[in-house]
Structure formats: C-alpha cells, structure tokens
PyMOL Python script that loads the backbone (N, CA, C, O; Angstrom):
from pymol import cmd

cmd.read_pdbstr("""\
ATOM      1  N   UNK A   1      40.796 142.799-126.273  1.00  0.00           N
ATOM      2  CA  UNK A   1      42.129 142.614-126.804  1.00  0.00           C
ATOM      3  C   UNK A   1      42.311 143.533-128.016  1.00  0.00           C
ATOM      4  O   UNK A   1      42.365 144.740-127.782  1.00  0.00           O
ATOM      5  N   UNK A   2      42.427 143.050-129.470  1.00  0.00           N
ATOM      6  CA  UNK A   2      42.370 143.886-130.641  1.00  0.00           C
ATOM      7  C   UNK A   2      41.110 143.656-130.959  1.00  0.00           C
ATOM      8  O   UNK A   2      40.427 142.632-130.973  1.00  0.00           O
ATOM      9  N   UNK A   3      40.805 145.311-131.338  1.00  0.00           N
ATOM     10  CA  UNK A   3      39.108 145.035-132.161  1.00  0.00           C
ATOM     11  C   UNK A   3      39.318 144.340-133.182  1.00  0.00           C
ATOM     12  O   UNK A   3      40.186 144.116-134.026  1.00  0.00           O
ATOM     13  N   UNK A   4      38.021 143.976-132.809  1.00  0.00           N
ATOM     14  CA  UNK A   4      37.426 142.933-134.309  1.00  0.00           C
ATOM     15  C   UNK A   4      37.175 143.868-135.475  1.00  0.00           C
ATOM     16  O   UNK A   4      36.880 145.059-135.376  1.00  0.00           O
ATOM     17  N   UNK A   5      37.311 143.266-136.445  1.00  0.00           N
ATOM     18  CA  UNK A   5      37.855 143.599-137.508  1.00  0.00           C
ATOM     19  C   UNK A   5      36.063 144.312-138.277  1.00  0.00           C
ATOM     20  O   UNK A   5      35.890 145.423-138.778  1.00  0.00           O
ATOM     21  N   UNK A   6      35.315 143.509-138.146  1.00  0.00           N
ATOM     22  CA  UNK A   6      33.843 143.223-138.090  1.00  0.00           C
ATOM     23  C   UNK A   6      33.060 142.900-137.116  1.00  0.00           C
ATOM     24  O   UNK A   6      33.183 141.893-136.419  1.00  0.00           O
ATOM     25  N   UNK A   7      31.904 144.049-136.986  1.00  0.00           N
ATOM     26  CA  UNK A   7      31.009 143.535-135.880  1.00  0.00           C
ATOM     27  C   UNK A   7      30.764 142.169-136.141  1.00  0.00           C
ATOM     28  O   UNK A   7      31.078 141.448-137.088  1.00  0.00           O
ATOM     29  N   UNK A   8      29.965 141.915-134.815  1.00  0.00           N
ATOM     30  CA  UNK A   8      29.411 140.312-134.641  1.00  0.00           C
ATOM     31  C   UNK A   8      28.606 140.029-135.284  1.00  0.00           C
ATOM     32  O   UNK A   8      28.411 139.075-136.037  1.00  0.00           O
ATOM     33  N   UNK A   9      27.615 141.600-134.778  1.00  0.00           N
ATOM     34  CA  UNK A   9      25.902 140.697-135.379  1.00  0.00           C
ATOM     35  C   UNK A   9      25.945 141.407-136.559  1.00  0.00           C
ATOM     36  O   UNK A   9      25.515 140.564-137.347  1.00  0.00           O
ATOM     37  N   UNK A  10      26.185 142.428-137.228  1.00  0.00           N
ATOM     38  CA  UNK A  10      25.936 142.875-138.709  1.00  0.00           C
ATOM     39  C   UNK A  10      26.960 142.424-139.950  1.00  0.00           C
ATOM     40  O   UNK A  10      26.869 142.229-141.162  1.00  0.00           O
ATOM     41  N   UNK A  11      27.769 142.388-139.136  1.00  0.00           N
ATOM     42  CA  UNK A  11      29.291 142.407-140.640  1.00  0.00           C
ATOM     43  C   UNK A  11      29.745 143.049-141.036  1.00  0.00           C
ATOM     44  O   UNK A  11      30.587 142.781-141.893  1.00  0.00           O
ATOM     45  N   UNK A  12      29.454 144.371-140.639  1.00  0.00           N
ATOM     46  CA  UNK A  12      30.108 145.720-140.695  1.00  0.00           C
ATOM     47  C   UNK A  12      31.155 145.744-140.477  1.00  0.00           C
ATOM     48  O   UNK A  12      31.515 145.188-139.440  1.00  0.00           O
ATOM     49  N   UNK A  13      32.111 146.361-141.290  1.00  0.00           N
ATOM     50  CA  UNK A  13      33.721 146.720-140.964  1.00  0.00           C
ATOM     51  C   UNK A  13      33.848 148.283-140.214  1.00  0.00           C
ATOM     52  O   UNK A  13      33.657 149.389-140.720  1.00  0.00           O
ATOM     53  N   UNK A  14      34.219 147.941-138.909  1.00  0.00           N
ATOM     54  CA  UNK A  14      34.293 148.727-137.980  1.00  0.00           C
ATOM     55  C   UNK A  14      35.742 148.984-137.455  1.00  0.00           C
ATOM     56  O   UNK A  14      36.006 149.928-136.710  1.00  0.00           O
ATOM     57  N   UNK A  15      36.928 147.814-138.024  1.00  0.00           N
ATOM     58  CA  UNK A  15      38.515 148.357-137.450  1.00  0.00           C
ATOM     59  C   UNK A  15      38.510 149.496-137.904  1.00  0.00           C
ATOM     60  O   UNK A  15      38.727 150.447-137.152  1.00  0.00           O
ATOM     61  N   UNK A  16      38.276 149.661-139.155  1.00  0.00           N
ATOM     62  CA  UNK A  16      38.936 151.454-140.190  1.00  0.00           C
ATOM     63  C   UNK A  16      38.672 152.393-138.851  1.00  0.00           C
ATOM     64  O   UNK A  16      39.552 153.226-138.634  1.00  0.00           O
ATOM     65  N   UNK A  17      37.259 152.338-137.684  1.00  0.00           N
ATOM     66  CA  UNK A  17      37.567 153.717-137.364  1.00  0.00           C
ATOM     67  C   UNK A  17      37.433 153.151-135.695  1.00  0.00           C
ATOM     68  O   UNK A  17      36.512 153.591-135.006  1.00  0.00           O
ATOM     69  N   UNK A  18      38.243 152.332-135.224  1.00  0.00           N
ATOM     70  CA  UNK A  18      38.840 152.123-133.841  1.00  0.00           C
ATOM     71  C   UNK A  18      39.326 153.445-133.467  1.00  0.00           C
ATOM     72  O   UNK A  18      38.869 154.252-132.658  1.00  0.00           O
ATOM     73  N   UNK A  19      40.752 153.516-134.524  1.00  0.00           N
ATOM     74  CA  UNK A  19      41.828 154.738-134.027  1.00  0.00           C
ATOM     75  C   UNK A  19      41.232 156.070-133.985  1.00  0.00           C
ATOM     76  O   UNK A  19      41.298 156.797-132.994  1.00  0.00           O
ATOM     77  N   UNK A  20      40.403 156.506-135.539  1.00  0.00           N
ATOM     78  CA  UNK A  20      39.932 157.741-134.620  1.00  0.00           C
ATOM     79  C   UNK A  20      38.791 157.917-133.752  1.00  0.00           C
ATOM     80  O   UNK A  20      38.517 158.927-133.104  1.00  0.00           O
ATOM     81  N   UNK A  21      38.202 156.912-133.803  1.00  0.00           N
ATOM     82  CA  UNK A  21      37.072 157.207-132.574  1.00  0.00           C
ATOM     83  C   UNK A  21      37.964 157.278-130.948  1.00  0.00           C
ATOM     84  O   UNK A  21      37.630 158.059-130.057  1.00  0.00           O
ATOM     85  N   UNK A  22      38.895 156.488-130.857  1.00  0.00           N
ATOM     86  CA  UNK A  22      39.941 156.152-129.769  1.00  0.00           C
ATOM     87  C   UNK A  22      40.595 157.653-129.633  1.00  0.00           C
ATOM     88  O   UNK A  22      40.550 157.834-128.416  1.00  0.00           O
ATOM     89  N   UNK A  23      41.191 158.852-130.229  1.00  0.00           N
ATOM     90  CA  UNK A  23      41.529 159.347-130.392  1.00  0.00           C
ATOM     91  C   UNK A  23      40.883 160.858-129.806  1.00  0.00           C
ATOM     92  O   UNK A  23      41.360 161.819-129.203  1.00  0.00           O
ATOM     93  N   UNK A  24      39.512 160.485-130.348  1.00  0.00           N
ATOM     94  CA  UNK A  24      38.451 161.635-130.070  1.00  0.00           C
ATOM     95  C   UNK A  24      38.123 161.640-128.811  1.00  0.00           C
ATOM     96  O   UNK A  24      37.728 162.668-128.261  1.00  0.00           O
ATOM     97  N   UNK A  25      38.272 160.216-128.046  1.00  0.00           N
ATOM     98  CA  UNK A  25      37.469 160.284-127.018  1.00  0.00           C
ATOM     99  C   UNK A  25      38.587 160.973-126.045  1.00  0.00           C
ATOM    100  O   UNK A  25      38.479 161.886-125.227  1.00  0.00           O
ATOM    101  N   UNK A  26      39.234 160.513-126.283  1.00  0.00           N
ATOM    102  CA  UNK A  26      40.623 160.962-125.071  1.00  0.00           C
ATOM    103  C   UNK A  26      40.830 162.242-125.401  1.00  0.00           C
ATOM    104  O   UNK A  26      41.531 162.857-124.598  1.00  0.00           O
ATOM    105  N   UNK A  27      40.411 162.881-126.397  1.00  0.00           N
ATOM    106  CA  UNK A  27      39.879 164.445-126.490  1.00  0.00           C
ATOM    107  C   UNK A  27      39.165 164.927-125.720  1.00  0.00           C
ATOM    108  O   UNK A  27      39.339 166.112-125.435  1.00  0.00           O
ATOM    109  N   UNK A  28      38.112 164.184-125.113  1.00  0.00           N
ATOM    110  CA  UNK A  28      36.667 164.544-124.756  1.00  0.00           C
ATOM    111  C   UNK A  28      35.938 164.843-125.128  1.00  0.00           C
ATOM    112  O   UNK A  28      35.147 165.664-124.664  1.00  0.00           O
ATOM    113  N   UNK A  29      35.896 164.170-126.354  1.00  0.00           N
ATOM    114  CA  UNK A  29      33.952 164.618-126.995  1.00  0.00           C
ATOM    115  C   UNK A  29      33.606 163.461-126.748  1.00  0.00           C
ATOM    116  O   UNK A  29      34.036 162.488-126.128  1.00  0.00           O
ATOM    117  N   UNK A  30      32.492 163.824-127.528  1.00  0.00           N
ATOM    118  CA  UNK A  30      31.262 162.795-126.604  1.00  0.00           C
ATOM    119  C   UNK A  30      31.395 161.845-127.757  1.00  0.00           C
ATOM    120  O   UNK A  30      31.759 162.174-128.887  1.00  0.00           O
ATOM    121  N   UNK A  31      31.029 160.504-127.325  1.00  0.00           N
ATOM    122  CA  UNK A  31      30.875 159.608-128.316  1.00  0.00           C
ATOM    123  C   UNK A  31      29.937 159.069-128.972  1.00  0.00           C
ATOM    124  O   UNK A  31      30.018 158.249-129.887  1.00  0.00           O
ATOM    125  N   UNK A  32      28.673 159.722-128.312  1.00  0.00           N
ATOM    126  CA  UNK A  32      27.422 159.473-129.519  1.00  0.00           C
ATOM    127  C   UNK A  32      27.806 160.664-130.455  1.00  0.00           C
ATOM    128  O   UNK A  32      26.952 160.744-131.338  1.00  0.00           O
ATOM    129  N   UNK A  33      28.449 161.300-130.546  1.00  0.00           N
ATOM    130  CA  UNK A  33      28.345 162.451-131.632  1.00  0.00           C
ATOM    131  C   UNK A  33      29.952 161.983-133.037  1.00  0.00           C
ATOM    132  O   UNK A  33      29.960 161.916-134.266  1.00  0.00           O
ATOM    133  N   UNK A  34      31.251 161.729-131.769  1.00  0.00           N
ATOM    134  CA  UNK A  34      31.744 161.467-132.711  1.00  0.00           C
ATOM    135  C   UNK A  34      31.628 160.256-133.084  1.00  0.00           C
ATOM    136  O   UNK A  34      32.684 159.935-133.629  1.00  0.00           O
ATOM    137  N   UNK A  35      30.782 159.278-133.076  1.00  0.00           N
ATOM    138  CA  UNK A  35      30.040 158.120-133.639  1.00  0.00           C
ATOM    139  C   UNK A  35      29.516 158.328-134.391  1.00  0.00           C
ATOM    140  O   UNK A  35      29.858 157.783-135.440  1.00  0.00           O
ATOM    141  N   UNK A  36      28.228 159.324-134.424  1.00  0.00           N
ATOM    142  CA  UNK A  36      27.635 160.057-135.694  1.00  0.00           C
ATOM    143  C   UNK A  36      28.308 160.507-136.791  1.00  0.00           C
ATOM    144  O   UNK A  36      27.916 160.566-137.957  1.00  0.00           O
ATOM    145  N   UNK A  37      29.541 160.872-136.232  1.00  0.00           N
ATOM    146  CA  UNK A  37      30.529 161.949-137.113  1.00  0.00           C
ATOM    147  C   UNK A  37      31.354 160.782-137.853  1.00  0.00           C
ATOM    148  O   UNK A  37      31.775 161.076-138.972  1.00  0.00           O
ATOM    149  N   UNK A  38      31.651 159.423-137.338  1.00  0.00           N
ATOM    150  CA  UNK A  38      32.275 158.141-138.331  1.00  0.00           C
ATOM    151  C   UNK A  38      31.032 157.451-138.750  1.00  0.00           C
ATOM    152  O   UNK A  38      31.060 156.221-138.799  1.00  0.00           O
ATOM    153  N   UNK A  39      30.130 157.978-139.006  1.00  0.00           N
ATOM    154  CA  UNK A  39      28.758 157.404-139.516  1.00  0.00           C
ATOM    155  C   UNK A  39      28.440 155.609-139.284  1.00  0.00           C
ATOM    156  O   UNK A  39      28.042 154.809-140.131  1.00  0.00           O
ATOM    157  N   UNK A  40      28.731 155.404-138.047  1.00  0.00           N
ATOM    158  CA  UNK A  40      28.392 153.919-137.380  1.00  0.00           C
ATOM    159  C   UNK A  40      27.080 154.456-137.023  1.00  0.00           C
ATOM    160  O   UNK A  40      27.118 155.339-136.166  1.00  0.00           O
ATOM    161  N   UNK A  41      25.831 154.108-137.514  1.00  0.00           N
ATOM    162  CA  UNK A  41      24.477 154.444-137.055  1.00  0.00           C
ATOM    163  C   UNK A  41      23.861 153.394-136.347  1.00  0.00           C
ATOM    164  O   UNK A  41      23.161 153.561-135.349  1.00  0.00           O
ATOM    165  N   UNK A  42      24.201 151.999-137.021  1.00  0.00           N
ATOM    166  CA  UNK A  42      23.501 150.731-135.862  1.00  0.00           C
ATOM    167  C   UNK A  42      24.199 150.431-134.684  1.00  0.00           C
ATOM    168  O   UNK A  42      25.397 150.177-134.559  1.00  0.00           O
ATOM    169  N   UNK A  43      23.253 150.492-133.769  1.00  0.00           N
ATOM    170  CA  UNK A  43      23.077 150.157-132.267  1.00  0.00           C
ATOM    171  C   UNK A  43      24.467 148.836-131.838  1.00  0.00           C
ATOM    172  O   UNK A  43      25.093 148.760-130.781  1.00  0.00           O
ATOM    173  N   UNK A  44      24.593 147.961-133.057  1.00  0.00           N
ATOM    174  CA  UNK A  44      25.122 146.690-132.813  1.00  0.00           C
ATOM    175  C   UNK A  44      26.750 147.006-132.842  1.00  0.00           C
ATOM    176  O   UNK A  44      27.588 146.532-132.076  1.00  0.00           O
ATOM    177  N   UNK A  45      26.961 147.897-133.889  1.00  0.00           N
ATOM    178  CA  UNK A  45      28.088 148.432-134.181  1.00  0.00           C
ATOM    179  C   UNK A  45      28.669 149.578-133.449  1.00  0.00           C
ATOM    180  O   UNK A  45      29.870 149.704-133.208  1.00  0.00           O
ATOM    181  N   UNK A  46      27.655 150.474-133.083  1.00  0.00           N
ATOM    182  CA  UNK A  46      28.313 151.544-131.784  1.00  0.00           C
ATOM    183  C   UNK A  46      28.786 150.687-130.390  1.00  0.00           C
ATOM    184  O   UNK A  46      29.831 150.983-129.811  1.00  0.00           O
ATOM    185  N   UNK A  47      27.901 149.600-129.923  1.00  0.00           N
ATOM    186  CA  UNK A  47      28.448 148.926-128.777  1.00  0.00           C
ATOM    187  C   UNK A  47      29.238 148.601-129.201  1.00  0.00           C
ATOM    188  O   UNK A  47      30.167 148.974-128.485  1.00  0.00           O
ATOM    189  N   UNK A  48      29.920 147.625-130.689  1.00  0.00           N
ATOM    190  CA  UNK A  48      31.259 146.970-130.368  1.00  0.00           C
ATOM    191  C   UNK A  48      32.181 148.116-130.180  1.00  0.00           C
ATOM    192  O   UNK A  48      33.298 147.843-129.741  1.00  0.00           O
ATOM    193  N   UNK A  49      31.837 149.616-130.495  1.00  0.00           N
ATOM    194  CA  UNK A  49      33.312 150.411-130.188  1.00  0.00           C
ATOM    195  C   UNK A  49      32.888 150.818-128.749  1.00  0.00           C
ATOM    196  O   UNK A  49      33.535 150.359-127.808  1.00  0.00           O
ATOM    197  N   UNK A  50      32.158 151.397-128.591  1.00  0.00           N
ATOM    198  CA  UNK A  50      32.049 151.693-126.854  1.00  0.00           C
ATOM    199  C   UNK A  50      32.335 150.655-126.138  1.00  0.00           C
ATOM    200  O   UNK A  50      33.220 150.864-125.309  1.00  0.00           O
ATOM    201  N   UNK A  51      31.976 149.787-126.158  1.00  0.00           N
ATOM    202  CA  UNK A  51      32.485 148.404-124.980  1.00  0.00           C
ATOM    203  C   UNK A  51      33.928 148.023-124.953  1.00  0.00           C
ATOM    204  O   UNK A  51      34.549 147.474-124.044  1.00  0.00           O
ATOM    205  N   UNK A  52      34.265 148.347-125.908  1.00  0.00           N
ATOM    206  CA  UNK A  52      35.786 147.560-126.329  1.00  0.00           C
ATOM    207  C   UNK A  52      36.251 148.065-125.537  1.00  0.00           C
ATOM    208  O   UNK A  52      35.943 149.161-125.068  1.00  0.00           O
ATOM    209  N   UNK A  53      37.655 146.891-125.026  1.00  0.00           N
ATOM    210  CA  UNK A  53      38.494 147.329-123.623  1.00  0.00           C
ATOM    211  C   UNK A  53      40.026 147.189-124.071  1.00  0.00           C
ATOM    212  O   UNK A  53      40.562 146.092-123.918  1.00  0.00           O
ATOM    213  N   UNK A  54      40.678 148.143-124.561  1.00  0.00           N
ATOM    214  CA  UNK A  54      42.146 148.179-125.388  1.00  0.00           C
ATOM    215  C   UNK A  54      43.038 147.154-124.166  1.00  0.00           C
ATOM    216  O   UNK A  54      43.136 147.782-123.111  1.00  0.00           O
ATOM    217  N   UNK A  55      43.416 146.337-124.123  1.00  0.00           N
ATOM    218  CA  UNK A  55      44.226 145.017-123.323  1.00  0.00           C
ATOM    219  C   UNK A  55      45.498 145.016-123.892  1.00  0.00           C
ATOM    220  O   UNK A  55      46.571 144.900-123.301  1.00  0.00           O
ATOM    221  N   UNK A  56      45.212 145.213-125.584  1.00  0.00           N
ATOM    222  CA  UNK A  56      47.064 144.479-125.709  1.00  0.00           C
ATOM    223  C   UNK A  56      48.172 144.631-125.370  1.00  0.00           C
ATOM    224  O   UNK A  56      49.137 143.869-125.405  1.00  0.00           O
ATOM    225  N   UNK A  57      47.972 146.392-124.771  1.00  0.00           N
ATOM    226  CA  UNK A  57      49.308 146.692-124.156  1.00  0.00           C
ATOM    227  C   UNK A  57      49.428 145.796-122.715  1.00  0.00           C
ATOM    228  O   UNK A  57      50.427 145.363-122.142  1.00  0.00           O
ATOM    229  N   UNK A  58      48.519 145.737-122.500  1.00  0.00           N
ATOM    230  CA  UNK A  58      49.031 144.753-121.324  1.00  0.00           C
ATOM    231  C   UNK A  58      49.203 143.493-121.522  1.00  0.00           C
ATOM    232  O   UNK A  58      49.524 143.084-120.406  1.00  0.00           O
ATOM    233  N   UNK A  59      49.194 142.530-122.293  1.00  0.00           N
ATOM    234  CA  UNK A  59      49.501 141.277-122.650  1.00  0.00           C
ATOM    235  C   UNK A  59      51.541 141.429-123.619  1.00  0.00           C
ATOM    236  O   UNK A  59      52.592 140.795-123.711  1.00  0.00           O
ATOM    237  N   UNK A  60      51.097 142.311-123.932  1.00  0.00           N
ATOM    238  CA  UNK A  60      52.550 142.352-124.876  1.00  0.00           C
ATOM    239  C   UNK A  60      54.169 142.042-123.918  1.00  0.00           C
ATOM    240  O   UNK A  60      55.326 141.802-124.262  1.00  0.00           O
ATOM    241  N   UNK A  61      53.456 142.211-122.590  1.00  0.00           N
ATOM    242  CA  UNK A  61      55.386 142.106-121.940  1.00  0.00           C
ATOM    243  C   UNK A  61      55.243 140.049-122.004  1.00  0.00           C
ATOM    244  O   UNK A  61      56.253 139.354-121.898  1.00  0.00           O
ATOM    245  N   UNK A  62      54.172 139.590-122.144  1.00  0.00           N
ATOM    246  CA  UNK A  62      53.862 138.208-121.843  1.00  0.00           C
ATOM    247  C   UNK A  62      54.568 137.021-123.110  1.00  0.00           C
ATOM    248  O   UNK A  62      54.738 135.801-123.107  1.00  0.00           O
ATOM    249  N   UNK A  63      54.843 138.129-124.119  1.00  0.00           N
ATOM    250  CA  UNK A  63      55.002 137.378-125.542  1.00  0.00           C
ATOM    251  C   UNK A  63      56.512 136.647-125.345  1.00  0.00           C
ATOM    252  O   UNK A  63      56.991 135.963-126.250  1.00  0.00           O
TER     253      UNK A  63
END
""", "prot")
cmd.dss("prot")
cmd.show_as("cartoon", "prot")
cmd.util.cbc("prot")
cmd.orient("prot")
C-alpha cells in the first residue's frame, strides 16, 4: 500500500527515499547500486524498498 514510514526490524527511516529510489528504477538502473547511492546498507532495509508493491493507486477509485 504506502511505504512504511520505518523499517520493521531496524527503525530506520526509509519513506525520505521511496520516491527517488522509485524514480531510478523506472530509469533502469540497477537497484543494488542506486541503493548504495541512498546509502540504505542493511539487508532489512533494502528488502523493505525492493519488495514494496505501490497499490494505492489502485485502491483510490474505492474511497
């Protein structure tokens, strides 16, 4: 749905870089690099942005 604001398992604030990591990818770079490049280095915190599945546009005609 909307990223979490903070990973799960660390507590890391990870919304600040949803948009440009989201941004880069639909560029086509790669995302272990521009991951490196928003300096998310733990394992726990790169999955919550790689896994994440953007939904809200599809819930929004429902409101």
């Amino acid at each position: 749905m909307i990223i979490p604001v903070r990973c799960f398992t660390c507590g890391t604030l990870i919304a600040d870089k949803w948009d440009e990591f989201k941004i880069k990818i639909q560029e086509g770079e790669n995302p272990e690099k521009t991951l490196d490049k928003l300096n998310v280095k733990r394992w726990c915190c790169r999955r919550m942005l790689v896994s994440h599945i953007d939904l809200i546009e599809d819930f929004l005609p429902f409101t």
